[in-house]
C-alpha positions as CSV (number, residue, x, y, z in Angstrom):
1,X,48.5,-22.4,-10.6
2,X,48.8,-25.1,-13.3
3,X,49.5,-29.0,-13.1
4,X,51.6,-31.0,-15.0
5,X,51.5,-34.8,-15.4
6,X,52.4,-37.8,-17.7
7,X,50.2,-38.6,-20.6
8,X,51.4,-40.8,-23.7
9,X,50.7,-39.0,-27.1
10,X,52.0,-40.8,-29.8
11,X,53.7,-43.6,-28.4
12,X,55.8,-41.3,-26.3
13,X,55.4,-40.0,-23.0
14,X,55.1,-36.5,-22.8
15,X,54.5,-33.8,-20.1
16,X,51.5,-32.3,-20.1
17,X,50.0,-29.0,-18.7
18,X,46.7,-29.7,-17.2
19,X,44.8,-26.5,-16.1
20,X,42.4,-25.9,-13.2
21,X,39.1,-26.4,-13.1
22,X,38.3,-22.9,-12.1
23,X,40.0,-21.4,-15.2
24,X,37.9,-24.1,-17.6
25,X,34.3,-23.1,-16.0
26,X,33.1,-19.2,-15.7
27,X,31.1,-18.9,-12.5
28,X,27.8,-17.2,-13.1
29,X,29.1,-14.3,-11.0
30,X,31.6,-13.8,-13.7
31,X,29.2,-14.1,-16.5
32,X,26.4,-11.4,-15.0
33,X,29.5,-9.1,-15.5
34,X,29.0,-8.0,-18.8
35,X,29.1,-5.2,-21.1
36,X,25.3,-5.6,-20.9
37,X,24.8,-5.5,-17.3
38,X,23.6,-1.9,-16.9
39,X,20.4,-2.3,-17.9
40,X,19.6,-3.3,-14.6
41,X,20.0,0.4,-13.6
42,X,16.4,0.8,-15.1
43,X,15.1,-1.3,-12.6
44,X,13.0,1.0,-10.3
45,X,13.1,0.4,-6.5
46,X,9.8,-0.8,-5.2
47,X,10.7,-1.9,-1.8
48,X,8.2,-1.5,0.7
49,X,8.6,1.1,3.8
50,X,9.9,-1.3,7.0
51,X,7.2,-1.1,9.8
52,X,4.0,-0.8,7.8
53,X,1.6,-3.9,7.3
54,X,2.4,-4.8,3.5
55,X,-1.7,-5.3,1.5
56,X,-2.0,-7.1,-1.2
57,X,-5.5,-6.8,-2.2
58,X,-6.9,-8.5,-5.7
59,X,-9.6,-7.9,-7.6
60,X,-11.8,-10.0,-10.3
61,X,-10.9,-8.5,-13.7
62,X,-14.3,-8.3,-16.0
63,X,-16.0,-10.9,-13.5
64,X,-20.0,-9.4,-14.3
65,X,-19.0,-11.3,-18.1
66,X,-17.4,-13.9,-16.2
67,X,-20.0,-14.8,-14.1
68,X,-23.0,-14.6,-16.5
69,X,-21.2,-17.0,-18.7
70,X,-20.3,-19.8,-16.1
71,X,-24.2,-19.2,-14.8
72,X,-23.7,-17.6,-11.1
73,X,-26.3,-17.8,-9.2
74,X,-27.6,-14.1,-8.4
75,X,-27.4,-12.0,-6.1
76,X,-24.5,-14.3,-4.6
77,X,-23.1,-18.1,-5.6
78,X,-22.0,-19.8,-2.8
79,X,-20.0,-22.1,-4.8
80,X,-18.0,-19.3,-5.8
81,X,-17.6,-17.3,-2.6
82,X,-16.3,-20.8,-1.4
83,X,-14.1,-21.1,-3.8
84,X,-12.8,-17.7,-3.4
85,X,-12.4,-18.6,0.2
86,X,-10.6,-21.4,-0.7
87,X,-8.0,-19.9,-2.9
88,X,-7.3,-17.3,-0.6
89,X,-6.0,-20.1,2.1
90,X,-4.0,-21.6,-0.7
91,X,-2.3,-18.1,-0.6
92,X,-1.6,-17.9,3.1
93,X,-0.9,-21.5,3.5
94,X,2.2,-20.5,0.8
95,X,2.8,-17.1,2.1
96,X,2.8,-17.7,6.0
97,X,3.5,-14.0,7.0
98,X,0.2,-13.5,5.9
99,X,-1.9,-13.0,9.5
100,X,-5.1,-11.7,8.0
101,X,-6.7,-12.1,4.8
102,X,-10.4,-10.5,4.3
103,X,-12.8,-11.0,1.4
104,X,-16.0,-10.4,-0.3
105,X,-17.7,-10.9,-3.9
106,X,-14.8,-11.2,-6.4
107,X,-12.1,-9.6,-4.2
108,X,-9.7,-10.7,-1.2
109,X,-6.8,-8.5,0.7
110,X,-4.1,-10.1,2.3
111,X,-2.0,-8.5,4.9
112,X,1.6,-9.3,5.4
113,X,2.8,-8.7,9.0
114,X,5.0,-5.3,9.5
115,X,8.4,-7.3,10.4
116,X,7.7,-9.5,7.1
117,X,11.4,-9.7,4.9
118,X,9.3,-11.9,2.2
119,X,11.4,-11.4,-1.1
120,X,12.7,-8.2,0.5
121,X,9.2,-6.7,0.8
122,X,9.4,-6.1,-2.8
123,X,6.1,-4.7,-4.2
124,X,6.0,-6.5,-7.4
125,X,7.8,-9.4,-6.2
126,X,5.0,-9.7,-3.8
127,X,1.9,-8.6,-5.5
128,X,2.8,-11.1,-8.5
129,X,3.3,-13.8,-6.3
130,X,0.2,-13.6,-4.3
131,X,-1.7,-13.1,-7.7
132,X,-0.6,-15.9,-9.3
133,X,-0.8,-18.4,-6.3
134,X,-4.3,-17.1,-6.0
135,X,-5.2,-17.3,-9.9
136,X,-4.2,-21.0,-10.2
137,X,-5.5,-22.4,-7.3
138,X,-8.8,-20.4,-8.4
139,X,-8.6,-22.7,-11.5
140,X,-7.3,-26.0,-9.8
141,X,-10.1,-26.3,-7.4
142,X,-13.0,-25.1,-9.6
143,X,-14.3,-28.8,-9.9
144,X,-14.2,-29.1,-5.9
145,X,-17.1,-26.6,-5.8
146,X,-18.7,-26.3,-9.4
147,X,-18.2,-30.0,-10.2
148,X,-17.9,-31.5,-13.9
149,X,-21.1,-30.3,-15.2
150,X,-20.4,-26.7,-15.0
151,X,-16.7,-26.6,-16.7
152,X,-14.3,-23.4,-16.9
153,X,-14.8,-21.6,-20.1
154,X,-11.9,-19.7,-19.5
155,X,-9.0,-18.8,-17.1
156,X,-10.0,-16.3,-14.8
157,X,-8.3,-13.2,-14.2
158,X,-7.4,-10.9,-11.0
159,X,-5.3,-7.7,-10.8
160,X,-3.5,-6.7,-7.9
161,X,-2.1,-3.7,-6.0
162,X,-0.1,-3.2,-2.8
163,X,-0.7,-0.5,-0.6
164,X,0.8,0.2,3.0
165,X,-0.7,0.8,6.3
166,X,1.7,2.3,8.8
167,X,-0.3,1.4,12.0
168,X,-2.8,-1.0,13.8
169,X,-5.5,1.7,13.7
170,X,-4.7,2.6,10.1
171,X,-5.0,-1.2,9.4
172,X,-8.2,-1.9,11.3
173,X,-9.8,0.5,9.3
174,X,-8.9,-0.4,6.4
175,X,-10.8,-4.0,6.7
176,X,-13.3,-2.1,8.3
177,X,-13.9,-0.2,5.2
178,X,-13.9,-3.5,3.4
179,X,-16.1,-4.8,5.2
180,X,-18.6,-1.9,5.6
181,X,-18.0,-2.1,1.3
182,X,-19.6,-5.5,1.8
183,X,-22.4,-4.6,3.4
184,X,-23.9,-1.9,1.1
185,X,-22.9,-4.0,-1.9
186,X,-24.6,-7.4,-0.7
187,X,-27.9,-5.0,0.7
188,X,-28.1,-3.3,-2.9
189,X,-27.5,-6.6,-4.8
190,X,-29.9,-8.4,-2.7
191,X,-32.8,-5.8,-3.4
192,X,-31.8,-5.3,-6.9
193,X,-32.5,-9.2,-7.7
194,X,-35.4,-9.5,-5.8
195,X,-36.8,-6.8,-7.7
196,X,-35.9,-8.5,-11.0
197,X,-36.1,-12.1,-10.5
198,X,-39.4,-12.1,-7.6
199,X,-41.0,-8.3,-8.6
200,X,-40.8,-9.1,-12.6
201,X,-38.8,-6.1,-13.2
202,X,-36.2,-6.2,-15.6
203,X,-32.8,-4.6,-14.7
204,X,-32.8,-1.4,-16.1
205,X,-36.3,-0.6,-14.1
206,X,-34.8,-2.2,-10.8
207,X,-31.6,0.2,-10.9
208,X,-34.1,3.3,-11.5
209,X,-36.5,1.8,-8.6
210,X,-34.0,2.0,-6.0
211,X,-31.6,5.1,-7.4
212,X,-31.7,7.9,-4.4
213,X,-32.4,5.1,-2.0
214,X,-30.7,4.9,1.4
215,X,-30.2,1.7,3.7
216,X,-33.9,1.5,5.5
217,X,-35.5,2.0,2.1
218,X,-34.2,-0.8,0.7
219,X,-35.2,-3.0,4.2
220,X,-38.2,-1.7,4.0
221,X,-38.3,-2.6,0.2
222,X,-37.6,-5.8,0.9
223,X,-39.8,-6.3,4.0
224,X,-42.9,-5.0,2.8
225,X,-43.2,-6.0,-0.5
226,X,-41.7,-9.8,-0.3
227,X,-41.4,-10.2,2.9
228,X,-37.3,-10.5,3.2
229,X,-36.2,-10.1,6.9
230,X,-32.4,-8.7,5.6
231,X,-31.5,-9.3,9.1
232,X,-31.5,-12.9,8.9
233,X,-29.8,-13.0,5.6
234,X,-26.7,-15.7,5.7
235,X,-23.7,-13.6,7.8
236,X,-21.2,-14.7,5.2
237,X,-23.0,-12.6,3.1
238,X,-23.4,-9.5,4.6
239,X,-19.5,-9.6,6.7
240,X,-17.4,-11.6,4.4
241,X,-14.9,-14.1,4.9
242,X,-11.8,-13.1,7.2
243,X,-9.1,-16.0,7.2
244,X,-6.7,-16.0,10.4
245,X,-4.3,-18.7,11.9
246,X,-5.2,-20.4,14.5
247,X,-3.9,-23.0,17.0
248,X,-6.3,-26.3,17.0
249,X,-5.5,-29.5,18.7
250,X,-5.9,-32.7,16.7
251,X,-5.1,-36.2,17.6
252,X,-3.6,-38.9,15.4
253,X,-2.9,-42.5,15.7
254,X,0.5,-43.7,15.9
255,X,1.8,-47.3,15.7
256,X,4.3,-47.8,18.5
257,X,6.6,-50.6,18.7
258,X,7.0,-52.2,21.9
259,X,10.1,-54.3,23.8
260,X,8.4,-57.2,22.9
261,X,8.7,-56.4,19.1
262,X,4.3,-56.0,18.8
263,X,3.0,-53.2,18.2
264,X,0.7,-50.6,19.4
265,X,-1.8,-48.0,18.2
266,X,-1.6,-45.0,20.1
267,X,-3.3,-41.5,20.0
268,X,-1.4,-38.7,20.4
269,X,-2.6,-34.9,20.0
270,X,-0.6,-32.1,19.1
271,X,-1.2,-28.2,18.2
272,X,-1.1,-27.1,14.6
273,X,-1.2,-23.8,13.3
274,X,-4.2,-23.9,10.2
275,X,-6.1,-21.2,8.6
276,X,-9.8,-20.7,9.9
277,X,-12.0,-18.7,8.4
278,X,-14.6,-16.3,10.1
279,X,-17.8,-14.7,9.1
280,X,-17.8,-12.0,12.2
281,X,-17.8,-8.7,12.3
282,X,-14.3,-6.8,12.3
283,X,-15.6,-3.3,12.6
284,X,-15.8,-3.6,16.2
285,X,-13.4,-4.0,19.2
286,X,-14.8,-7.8,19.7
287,X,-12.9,-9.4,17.0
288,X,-9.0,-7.6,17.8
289,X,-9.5,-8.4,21.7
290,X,-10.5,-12.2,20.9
291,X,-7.0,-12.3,18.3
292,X,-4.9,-9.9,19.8
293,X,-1.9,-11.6,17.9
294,X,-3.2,-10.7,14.3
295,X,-1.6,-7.1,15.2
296,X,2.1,-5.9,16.0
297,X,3.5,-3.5,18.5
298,X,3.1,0.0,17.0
299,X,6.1,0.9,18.5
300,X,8.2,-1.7,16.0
């Protein structure tokens, strides 16, 4: 439909035709339909199977360089495993479908929840956005643990893939391979750099010493000749870090005005949902009956 109405052109007063708004804008709707358009047809469908917990788990990329050059302390660096930690809660604090996140050394997995519609359980939509959230927080809290006299060389790098776990038992032992993956590493790493850094050896004679070696060798390794109780080695070291919500209670002051117009501090408490992060073991039973609202119905 068009308008008319009065304008003065020239000194004379004229009719003009004044068109809608619509026809003077093109939508974006409008615009998207283009000749050009069907190279969205390339676009591969990577939306993950409904029902299945959605990992995302992330690895360092080239981390041995990465960590000799910012000075890691061997065989681990608290400061880093914190700040691993503490990326990894930057991700589920974003992403709160995330209701389990496990992690050890340079690498983290984090488990959307089977009913999760996050950006339409697209893989790369979520595997991108979990690494990036996780990359940059990496970076912004560096100085929190490492402080100003160790500074970042360079940005770090993680890769990502996404793989899905169609039921609670397939789930559970997945972290429970994680987590057993944690163990053997942090037992070989631990005898490996005593060896070196206690025994004089250099590495390449370390990696010969214990090749063929199972489990009690290396204990016994480390118990007879430096007198290493593995046992009561830091737990965070030999489980990992596994990040759930929890509800805690906290109390706050709040200044209430009265009737009277004064005010008043009062304390009140409510329940908030945080991340907390456990250094337990996950292999067992224990853990799922003490949380039994990390997992979902199979029957979804």
């Amino acid at each position: 439909m068009l308008f008319g109405k009065a304008c003065i052109l020239g000194g004379r007063a004229r009719y003009c035709v004044v068109k809608p708004l619509a026809c003077l804008f093109t939508t974006s709707s409008n615009m998207a339909k283009s000749k050009f358009e069907y190279v969205r047809n390339f676009e591969t469908d990577d939306t993950c199977l409904r029902n299945c917990y959605i990992v995302v788990r992330l690895d360092g990329r080239n981390f041995h360089k990465f960590t000799d050059q910012h000075k890691f302390a061997k065989p681990n660096d608290n400061r880093a495993l914190g700040l691993m930690s503490r990326s990894a809660r930057s991700v589920m604090e974003e992403l709160e479908d995330i209701v389990i996140a496990y992690g050890q050394s340079d690498e983290f997995s984090f488990v959307f929840k089977r009913t999760s519609t996050w950006f339409k359980r697209r893989a790369s939509k979520l595997m991108t956005h979990v690494a990036s959230q996780f990359s940059s927080s990496y970076v912004f809290y560096w100085k929190e643990f490492f402080g100003e006299d160790l500074p970042l060389l360079y940005p770090p790098s993680f890769d990502g893939r996404v793989v899905l776990y169609p039921s609670n038992r397939n789930l559970k032992d997945y972290l429970s391979w994680r987590q057993a993956d944690c163990h053997v590493n942090n037992l070989y790493n631990t005898v490996f750099w005593t060896l070196v850094q206690k025994g004089g050896l250099t590495t390449a004679q370390a990696e010969e010493r214990l090749k063929g070696t199972l489990a009690a060798d290396k204990n016994e390794i480390l118990f007879s000749e430096f007198n290493i109780n593995y046992n009561t080695e830091p737990v965070v070291l030999k489980k990992g870090t596994t990040l759930i919500w929890e509800k805690r209670d906290e109390t706050v002051t709040k200044h209430m005005k009265l009737p009277n117009a004064e005010e008043k501090e009062v304390e009140v408490t409510r329940s908030r949902r945080r991340v907390q992060a456990h250094h337990c073991d996950v292999i067992g039973e224990q853990f799922w009956e003490e949380h039994p609202d990390i997992l979902e119905d199979d029957n979804c």
